[in-house]
Backbone as CSV, one residue per row, in Angstrom:
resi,resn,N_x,N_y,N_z,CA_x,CA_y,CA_z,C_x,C_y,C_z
1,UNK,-48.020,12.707,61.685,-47.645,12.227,60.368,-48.861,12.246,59.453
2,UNK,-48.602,11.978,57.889,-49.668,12.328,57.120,-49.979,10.810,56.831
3,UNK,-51.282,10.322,56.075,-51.228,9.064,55.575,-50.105,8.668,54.692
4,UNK,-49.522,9.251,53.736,-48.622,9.161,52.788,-47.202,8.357,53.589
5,UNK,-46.814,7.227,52.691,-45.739,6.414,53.101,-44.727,7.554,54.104
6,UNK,-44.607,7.242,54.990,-43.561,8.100,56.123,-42.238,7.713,55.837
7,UNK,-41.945,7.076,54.317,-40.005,6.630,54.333,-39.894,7.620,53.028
8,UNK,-40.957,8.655,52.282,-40.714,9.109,51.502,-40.333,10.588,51.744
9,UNK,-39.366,10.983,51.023,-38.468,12.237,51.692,-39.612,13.444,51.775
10,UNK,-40.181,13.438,50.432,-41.236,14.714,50.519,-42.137,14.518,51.716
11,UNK,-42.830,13.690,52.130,-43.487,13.147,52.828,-43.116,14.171,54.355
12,UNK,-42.271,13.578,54.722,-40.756,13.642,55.429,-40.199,15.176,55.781
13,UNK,-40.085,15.555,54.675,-40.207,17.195,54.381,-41.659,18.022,54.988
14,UNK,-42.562,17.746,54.305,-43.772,17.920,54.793,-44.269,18.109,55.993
15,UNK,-43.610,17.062,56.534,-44.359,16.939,58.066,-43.204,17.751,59.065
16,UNK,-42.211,18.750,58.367,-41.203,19.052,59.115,-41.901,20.680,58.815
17,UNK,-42.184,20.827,57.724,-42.357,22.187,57.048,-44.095,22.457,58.128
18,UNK,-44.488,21.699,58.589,-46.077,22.055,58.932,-45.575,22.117,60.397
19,UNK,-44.614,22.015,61.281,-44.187,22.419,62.480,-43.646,24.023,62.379
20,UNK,-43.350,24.145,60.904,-42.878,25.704,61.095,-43.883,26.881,61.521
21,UNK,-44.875,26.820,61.217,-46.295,27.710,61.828,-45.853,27.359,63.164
22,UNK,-46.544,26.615,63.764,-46.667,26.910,65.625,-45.058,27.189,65.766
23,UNK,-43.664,26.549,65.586,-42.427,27.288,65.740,-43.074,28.303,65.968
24,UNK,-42.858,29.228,64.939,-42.676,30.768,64.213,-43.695,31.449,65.518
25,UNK,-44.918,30.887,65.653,-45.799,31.509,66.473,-45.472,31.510,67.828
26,UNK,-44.983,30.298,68.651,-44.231,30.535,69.963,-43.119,31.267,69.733
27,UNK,-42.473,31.028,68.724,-41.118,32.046,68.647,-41.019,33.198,68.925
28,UNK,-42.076,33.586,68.272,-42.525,35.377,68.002,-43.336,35.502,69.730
29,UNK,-44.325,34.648,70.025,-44.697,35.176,71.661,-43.781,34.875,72.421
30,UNK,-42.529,34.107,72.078,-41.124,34.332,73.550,-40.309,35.573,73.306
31,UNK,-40.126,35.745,72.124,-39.595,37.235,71.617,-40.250,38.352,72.241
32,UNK,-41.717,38.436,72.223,-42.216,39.468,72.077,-42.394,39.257,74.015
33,UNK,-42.578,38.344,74.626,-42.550,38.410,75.762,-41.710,38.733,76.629
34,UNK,-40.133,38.518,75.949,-38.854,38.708,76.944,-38.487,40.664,75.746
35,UNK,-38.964,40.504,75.137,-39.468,42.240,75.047,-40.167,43.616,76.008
36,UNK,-40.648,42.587,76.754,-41.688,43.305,77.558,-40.898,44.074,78.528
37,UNK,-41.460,45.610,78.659,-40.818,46.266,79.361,-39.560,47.058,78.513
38,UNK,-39.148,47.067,77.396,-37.964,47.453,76.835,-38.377,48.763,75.874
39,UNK,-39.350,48.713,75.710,-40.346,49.851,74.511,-39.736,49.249,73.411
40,UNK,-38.900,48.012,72.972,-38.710,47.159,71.610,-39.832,46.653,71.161
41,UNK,-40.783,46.726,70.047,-41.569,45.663,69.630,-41.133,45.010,68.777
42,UNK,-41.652,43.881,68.323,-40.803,42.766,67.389,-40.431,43.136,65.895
43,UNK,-41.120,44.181,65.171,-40.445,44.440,64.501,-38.915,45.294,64.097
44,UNK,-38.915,46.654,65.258,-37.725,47.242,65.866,-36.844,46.454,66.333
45,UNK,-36.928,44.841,66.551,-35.842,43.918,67.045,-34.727,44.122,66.048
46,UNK,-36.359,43.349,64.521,-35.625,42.376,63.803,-35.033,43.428,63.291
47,UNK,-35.461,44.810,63.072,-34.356,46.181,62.493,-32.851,45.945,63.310
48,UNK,-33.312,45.977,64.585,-31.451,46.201,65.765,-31.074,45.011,65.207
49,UNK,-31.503,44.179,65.192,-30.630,42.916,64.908,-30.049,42.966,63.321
50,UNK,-30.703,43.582,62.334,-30.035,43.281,61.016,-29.102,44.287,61.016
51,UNK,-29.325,45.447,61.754,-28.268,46.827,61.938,-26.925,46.306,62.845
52,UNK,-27.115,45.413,63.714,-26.236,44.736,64.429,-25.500,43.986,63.828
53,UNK,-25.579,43.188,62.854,-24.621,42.580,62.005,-24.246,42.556,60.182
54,UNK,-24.249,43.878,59.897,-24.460,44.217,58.865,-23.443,45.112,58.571
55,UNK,-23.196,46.254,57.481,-22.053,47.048,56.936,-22.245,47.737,58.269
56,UNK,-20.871,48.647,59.233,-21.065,49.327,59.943,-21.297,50.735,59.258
57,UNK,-21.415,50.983,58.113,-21.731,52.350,57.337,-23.345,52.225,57.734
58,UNK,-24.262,51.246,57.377,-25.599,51.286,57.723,-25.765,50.636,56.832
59,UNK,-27.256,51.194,56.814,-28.212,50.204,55.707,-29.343,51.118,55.558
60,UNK,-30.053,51.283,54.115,-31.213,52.478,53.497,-32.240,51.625,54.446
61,UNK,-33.513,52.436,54.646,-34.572,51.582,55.096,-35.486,50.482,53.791
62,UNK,-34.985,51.137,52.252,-35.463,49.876,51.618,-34.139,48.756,51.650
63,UNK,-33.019,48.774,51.956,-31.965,47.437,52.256,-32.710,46.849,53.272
64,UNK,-33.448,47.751,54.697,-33.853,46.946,55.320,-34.875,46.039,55.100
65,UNK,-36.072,46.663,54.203,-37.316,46.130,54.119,-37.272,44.719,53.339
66,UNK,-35.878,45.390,51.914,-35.893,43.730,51.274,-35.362,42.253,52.246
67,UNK,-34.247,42.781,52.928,-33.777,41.589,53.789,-35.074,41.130,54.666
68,UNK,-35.878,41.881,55.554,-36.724,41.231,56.133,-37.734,40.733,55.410
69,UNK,-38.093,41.441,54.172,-39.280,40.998,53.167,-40.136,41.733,53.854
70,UNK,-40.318,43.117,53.986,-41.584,44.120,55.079,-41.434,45.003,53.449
71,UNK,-42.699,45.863,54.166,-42.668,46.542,53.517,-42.379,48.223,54.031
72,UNK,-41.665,49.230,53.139,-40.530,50.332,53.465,-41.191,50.743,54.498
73,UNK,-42.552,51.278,54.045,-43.317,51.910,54.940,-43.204,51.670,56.453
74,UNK,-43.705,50.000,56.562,-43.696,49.015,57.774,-41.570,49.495,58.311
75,UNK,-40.443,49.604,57.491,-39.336,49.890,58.460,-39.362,51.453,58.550
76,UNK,-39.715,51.904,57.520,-39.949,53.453,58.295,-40.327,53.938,59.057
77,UNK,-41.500,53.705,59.571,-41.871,53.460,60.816,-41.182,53.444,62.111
78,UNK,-40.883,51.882,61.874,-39.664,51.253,62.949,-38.290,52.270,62.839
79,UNK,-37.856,52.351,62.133,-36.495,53.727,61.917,-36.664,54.523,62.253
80,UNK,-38.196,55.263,62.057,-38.004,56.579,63.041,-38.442,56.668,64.559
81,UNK,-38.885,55.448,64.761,-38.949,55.048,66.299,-37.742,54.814,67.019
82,UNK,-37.070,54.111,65.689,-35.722,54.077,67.056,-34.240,55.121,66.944
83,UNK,-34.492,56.003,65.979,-34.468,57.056,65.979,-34.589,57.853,66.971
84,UNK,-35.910,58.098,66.826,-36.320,59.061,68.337,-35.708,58.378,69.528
85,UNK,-35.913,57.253,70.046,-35.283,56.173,71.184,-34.057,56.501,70.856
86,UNK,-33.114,57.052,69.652,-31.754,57.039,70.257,-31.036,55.867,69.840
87,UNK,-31.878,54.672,69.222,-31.460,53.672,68.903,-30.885,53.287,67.758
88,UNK,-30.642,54.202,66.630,-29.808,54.747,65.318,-29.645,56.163,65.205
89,UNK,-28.637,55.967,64.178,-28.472,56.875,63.850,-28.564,57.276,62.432
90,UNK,-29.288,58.315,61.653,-28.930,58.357,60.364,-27.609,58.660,59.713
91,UNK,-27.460,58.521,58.792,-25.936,59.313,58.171,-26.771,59.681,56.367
92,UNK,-25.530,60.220,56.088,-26.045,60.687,54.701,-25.149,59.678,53.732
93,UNK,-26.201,59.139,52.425,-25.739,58.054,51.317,-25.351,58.209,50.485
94,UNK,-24.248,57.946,50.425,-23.230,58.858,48.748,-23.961,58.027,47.544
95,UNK,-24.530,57.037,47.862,-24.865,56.225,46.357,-26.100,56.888,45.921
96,UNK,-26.707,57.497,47.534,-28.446,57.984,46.764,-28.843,59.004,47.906
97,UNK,-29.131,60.058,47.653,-28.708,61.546,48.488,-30.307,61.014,49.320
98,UNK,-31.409,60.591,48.670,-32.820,60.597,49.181,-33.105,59.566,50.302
99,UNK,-32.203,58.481,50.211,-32.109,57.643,50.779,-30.938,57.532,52.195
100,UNK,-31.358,58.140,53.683,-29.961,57.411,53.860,-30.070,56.358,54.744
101,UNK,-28.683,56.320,55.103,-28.217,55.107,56.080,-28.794,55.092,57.403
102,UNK,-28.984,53.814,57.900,-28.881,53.898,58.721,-28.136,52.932,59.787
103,UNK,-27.337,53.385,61.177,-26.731,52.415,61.702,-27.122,52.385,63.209
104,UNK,-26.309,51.366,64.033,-26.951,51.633,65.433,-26.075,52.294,66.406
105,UNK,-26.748,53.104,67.375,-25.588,53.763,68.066,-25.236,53.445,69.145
106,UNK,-24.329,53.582,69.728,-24.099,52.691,70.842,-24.643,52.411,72.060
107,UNK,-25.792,53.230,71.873,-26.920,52.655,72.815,-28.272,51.084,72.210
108,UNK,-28.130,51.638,71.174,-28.475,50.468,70.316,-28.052,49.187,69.995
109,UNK,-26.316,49.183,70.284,-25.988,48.086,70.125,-26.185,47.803,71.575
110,UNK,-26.077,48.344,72.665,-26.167,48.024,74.036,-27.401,47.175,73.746
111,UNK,-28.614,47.788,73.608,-29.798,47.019,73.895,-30.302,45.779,72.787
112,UNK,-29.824,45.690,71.806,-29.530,45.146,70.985,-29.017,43.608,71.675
113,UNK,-27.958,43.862,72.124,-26.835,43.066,72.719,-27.587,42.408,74.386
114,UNK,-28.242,42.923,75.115,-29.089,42.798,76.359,-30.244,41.988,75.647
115,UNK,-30.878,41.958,74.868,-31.707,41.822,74.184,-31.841,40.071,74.137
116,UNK,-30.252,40.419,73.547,-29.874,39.028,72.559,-29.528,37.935,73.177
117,UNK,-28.948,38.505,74.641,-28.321,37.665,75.620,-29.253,37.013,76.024
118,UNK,-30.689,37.354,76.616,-31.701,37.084,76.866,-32.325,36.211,76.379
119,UNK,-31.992,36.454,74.543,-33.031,35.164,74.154,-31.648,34.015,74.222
120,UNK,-30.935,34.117,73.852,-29.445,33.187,73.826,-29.781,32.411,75.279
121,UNK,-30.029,32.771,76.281,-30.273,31.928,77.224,-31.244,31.232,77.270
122,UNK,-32.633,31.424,76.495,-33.380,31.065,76.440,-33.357,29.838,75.413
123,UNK,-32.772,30.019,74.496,-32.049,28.984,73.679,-31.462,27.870,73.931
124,UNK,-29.763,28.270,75.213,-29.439,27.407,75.422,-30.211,26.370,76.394
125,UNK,-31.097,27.120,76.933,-31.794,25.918,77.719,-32.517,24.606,76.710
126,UNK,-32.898,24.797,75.614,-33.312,23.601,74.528,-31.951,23.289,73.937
127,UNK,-31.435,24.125,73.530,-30.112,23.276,73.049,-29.451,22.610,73.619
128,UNK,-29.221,22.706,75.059,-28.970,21.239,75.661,-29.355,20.005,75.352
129,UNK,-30.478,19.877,74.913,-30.868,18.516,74.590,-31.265,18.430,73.360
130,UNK,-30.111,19.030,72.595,-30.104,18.509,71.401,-28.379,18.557,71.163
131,UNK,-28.587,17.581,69.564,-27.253,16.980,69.601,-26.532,18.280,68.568
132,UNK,-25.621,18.475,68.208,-24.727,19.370,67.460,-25.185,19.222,66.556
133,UNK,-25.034,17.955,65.829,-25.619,17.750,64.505,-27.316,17.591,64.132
134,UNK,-28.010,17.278,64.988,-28.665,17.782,65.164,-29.362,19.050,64.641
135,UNK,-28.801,19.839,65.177,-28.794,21.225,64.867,-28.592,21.637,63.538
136,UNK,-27.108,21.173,62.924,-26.805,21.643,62.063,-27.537,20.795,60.864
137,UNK,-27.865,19.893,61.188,-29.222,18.919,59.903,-30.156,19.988,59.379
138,UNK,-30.782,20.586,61.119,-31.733,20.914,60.759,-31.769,22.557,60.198
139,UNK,-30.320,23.041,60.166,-30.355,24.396,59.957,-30.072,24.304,58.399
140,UNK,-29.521,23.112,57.484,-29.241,22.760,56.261,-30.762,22.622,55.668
141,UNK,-31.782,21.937,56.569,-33.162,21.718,56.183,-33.175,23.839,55.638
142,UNK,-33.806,23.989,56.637,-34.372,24.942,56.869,-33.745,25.885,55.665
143,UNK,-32.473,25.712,55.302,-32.017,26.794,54.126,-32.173,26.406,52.785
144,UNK,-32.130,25.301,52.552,-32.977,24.279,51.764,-33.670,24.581,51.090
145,UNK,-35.030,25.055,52.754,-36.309,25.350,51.969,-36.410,26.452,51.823
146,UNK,-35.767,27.832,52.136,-35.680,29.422,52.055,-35.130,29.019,50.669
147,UNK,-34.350,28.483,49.930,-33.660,28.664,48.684,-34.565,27.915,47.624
148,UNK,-35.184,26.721,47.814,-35.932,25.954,47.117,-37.381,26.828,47.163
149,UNK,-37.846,27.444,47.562,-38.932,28.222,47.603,-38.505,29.778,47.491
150,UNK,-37.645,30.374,47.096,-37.009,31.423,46.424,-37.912,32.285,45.345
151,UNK,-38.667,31.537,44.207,-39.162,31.990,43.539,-40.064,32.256,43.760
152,UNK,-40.926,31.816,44.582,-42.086,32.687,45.589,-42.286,33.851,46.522
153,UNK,-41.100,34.250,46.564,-40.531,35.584,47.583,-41.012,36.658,45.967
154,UNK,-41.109,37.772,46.464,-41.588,38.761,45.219,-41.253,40.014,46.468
155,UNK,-41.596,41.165,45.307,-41.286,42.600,45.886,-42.643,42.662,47.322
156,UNK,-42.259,43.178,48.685,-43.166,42.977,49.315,-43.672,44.429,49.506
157,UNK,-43.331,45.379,48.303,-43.837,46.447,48.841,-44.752,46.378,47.074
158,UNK,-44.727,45.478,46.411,-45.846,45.299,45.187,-45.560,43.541,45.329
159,UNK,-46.855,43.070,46.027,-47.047,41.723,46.113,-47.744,41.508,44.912
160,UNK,-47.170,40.436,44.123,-47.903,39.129,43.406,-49.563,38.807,44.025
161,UNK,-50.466,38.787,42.949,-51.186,38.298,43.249,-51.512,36.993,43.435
162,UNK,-52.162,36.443,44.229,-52.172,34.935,44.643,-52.760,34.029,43.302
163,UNK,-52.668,33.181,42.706,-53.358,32.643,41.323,-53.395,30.896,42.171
């Protein structure tokens, strides 16, 4: 806790928002650990995973870059890796000939899906000991602060300079 009265919401907020670093950082080394062995690295996940529940027509690699906030380059990359792996497929984009789609193929959703199961178990083992609501408090927090801090998100392929 901080010195600041602990019954005040910001306060409160605060001390919830400064657990999100170490989260995010074990998060990303259990991800990247139950990765191991798959030739997935963590950014090619978070691609299968947004291709996994998204238009089944696809998605351009800049649709991908804005949803994750990467930059094109950084999913181009990843796209033509899993590409080569077999793990999409391109198609061609009636809205923009330069740009196309991309979706996952059914080897992609396979591993995708193996992937997911994996961390899902890994999950439910903490979600046991937590309560439903619980959960859902803290998933209302958490969108909260993605929406209340909104105006700080900028183009991540021309970042804002820091002032």
């Amino acid at each position: 806790m901080t010195n600041a009265d602990p019954d005040d919401a910001a306060t409160r907020l605060y001390d919830l928002v400064r657990l999100i670093r170490p989260a995010h950082r074990r998060l990303a080394r259990s991800v990247a650990a139950h990765l191991d062995g798959t030739g997935i690295g963590l950014g090619a996940r978070a691609v299968l995973e947004l291709l996994h529940g998204n238009d089944p027509a696809g998605l351009s690699v800049p649709d991908v870059a804005r949803r994750l906030f990467l930059a094109r380059q950084q999913i181009q990359l990843a796209m033509d890796g899993l590409e080569r792996d077999g793990l999409v497929v391109r198609r061609s984009n009636p809205a923009h000939r330069r740009s196309p789609l991309f979706g996952l193929t059914q080897r992609g959703q396979d591993v995708f899906t193996a992937i997911h199961a994996r961390e899902l178990e890994v999950l439910g083992g903490i979600a046991g000991g937590l309560a439903s609501a619980d959960v859902a408090a803290a998933r209302t927090v958490m969108q909260a602060l993605v929406d209340g801090f909104g105006a700080y998100e900028d183009d991540p392929d021309a970042p804002a300079g820091l002032a």
